[in-house]
C-alpha positions as CSV (number, residue, x, y, z in Angstrom):
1,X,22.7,199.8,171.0
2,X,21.7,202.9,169.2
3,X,20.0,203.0,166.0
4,X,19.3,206.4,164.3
5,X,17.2,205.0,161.2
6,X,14.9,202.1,160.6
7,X,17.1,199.4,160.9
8,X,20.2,198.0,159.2
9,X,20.8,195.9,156.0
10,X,20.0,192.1,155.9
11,X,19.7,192.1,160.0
12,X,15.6,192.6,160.9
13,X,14.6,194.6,164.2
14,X,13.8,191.5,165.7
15,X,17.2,190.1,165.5
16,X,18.6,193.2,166.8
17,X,16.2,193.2,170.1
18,X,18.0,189.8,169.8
19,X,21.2,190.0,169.8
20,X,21.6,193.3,172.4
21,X,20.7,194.1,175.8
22,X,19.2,197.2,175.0
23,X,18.2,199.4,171.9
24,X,17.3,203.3,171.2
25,X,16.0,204.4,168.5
26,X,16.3,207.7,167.9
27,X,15.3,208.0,163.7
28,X,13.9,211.1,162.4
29,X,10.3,212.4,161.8
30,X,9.8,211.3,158.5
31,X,6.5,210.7,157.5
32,X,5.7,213.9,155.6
33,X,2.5,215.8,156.0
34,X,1.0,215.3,151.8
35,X,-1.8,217.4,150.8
36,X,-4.8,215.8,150.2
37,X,-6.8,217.9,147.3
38,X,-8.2,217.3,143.9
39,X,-5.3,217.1,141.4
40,X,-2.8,215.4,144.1
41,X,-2.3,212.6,141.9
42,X,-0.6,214.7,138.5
43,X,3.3,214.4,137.4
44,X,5.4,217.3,138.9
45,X,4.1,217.3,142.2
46,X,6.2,216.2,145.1
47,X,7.7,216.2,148.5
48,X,10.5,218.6,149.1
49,X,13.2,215.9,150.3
50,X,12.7,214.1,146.9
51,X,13.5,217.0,145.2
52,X,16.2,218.8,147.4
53,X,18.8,215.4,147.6
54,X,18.8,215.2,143.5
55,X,21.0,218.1,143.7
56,X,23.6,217.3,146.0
57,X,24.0,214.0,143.9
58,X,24.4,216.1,140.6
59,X,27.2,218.0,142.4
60,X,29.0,215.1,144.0
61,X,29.0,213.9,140.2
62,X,26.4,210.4,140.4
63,X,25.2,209.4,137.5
64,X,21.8,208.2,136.7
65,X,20.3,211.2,138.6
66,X,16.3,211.3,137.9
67,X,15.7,214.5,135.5
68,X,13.8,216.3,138.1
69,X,14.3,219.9,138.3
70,X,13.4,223.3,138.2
71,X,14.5,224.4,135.2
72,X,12.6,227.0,133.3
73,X,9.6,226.1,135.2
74,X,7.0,228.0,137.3
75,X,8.0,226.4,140.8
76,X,5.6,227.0,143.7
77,X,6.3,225.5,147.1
78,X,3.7,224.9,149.7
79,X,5.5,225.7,153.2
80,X,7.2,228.2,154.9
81,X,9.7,226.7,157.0
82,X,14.0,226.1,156.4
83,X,13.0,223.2,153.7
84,X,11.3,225.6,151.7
85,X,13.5,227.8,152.1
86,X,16.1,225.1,150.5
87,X,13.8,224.8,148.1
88,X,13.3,228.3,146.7
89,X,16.9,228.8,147.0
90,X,17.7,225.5,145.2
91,X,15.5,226.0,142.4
92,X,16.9,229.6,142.1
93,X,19.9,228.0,141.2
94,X,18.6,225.3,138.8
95,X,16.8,228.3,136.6
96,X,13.3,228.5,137.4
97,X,11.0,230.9,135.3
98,X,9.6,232.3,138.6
99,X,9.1,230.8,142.2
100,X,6.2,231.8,145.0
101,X,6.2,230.3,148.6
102,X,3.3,229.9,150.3
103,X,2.4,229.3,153.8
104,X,-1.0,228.7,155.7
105,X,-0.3,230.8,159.0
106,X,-0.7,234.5,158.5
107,X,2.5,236.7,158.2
108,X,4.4,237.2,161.8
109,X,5.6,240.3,162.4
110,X,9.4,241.6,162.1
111,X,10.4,241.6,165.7
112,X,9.3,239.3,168.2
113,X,7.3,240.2,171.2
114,X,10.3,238.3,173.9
115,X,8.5,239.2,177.2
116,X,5.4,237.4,175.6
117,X,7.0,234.1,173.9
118,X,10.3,233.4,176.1
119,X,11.7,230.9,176.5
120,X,9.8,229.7,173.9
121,X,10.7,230.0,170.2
122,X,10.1,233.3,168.7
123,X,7.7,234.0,166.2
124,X,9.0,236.6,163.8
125,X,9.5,237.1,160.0
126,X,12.5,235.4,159.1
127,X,14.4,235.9,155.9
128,X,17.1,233.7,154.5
129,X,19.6,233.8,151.9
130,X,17.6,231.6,149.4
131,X,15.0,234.6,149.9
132,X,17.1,236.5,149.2
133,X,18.0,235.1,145.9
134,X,14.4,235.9,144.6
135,X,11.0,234.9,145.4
136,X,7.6,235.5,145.7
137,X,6.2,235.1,149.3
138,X,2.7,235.0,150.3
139,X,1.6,234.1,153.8
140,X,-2.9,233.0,155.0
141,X,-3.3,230.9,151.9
142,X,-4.7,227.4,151.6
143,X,-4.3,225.4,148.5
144,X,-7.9,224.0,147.4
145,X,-6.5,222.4,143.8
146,X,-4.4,221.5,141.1
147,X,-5.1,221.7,137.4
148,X,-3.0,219.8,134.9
149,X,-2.7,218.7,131.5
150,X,-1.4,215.4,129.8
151,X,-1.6,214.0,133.3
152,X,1.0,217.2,134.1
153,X,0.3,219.7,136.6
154,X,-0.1,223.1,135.2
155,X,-2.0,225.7,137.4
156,X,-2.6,225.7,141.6
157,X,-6.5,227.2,142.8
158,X,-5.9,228.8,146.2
159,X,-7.9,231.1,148.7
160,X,-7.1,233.3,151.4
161,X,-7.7,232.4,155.2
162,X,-8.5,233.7,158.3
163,X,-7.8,232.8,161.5
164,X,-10.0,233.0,163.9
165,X,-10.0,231.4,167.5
166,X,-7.6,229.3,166.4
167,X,-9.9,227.8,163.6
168,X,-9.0,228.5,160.1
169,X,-11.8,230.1,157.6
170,X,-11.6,230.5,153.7
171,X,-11.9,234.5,153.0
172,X,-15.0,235.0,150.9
173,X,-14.2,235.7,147.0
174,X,-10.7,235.2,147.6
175,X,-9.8,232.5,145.2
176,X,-6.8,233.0,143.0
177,X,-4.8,230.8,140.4
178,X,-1.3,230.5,139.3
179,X,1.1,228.5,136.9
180,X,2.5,225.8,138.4
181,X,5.4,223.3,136.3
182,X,6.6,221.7,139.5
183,X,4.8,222.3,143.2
184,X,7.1,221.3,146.3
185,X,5.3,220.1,149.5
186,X,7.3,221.2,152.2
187,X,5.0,221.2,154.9
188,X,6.7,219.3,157.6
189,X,6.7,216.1,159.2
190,X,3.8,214.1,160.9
191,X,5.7,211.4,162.9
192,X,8.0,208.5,162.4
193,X,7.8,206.0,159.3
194,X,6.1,203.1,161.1
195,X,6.8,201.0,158.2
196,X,9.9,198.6,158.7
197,X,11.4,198.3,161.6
198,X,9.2,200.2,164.2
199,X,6.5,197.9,163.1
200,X,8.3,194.8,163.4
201,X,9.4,195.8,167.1
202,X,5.5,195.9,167.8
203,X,5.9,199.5,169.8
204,X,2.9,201.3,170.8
205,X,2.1,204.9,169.0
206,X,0.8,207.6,170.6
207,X,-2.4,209.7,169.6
208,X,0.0,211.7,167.3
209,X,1.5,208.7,165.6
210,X,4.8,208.8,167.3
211,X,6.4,205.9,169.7
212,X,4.8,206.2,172.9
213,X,7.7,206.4,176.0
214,X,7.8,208.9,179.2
215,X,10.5,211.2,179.5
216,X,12.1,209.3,182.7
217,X,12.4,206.1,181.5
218,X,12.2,206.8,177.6
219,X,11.4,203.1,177.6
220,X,8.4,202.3,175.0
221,X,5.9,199.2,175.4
222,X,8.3,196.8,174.3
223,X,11.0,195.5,177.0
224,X,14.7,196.8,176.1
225,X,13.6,199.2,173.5
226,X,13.7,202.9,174.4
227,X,12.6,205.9,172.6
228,X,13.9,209.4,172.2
229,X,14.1,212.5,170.2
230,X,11.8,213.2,166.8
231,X,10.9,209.4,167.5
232,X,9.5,209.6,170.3
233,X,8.2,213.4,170.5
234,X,7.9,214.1,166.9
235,X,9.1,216.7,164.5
236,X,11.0,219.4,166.7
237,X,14.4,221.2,167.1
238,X,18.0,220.0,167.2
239,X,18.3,221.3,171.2
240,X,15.1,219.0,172.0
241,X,17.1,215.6,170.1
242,X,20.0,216.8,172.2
243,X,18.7,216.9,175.4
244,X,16.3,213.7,175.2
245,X,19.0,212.0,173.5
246,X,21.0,212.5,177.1
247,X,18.1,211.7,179.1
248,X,17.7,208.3,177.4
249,X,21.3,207.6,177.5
250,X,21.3,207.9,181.6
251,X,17.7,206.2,181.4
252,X,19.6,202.8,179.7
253,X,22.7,203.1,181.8
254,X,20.4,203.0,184.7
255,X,18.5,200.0,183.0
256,X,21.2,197.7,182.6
257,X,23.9,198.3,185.7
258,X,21.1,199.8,188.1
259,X,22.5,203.5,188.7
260,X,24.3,206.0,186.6
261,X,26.6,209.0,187.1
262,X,25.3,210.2,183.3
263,X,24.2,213.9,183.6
264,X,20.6,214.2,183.1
């Protein structure tokens, strides 16, 4: 059996291991990477995915949609990758009084080097539509704080960083502040949610918190249960799910008839 999320309704993971001869599980990365600073705690700071979903759930019409949005507010969103890029472009659309993206790594440059980073995946400047749309980017720059008022966040302290043998250094006299009505964390995705069912299977995590299997067997420490994808290797790219999500398909077929003719 394959299960793509952490378990089903009313039927624990136990009863599952139960019940079939074999399970993968093959859920997302979704234990988001939070940022730990002073000020963490105040009202209009949160993770990108429980901002981004509100608005397809406005469109498709649900009612009882939480009034979060970025509506004549000072947006700032912490990461530089495609969910804040949703993000900026999403609360373009909502009305925001201005919006700034941040990310940590320094600015890459506008065409890649491809005799230096193939087959690997090119670092280059990448510009979406949402960009597009309006926004203020800003690349080297750590977020220290958060200042707020009524229990409401209301400005973001930040410095500029260096980086230097692959160590990360605040720039002297640096520091900078901006408004800030609603500050998106969309900074990736640390490993699996262990919570639930991957828990109650009793696998074993590796060093980065994801479910420890090879990549011949893809079986983890618990007999029958197999491992593959963002589970199993953490937060990575559609063509990586793909081809492990094969590999562990030919890996079971081989574990319960003894062969397979599965491409690998």
């Amino acid at each position: 059996m394959h299960v793509g999320g952490q378990g089903e309704d009313g039927v624990s993971a136990l009863e599952l291991l139960h019940d079939f001869d074999a399970i993968a599980i093959t859920a997302g990365s979704e234990h988001a990477r939070d940022l730990e600073v002073p000020g963490r705690e105040l009202d209009g700071i949160c993770f990108a995915m429980d901002f981004l979903p509100l608005q397809n759930h406005r469109v498709a019409g649900d009612a009882d949609v939480p009034p979060l949005t970025a509506h004549g507010k000072h947006v700032i969103v912490i990461g530089g990758g495609d969910t804040g890029s949703d993000c900026v472009g999403t609360s373009n659309r909502q009305g925001a009084a201005s919006i700034v993206q941040f990310e940590l790594l320094a600015q890459p440059p506008e065409h890649e080097n491809k005799p230096l980073v193939w087959p690997y995946w090119p670092m280059k400047l990448r510009t979406s539509t949402s960009h597009e749309e309006g926004c203020q980017r800003d690349w080297a720059v750590q977020t220290k704080a958060f200042e707020g008022e009524g229990g409401k966040v209301k400005a973001l302290s930040a410095c500029r960083v260096d980086w230097k043998d692959g160590k990360l250094y605040d720039v002297p006299g640096s520091e900078f502040a901006l408004k800030a009505d609603l500050v998106l964390l969309a900074m990736g995705y640390l490993h699996p949610v262990h919570e639930g069912m991957l828990d109650e299977l009793g696998v074993k995590y590796d060093a980065r918190g994801n479910v420890a299997a090879d990549t011949e067997s893809y079986q983890t420490s618990v007999p029958k249960v197999f491992a593959a994808g963002d589970t199993r290797r953490g937060q990575s790219l559609i063509v990586w799910a793909i081809r492990e999500g094969r590999q562990c398909a030919r890996a079971v077929d081989e574990f319960l008839v003894g062969s397979s003719e599965l491409p690998r």
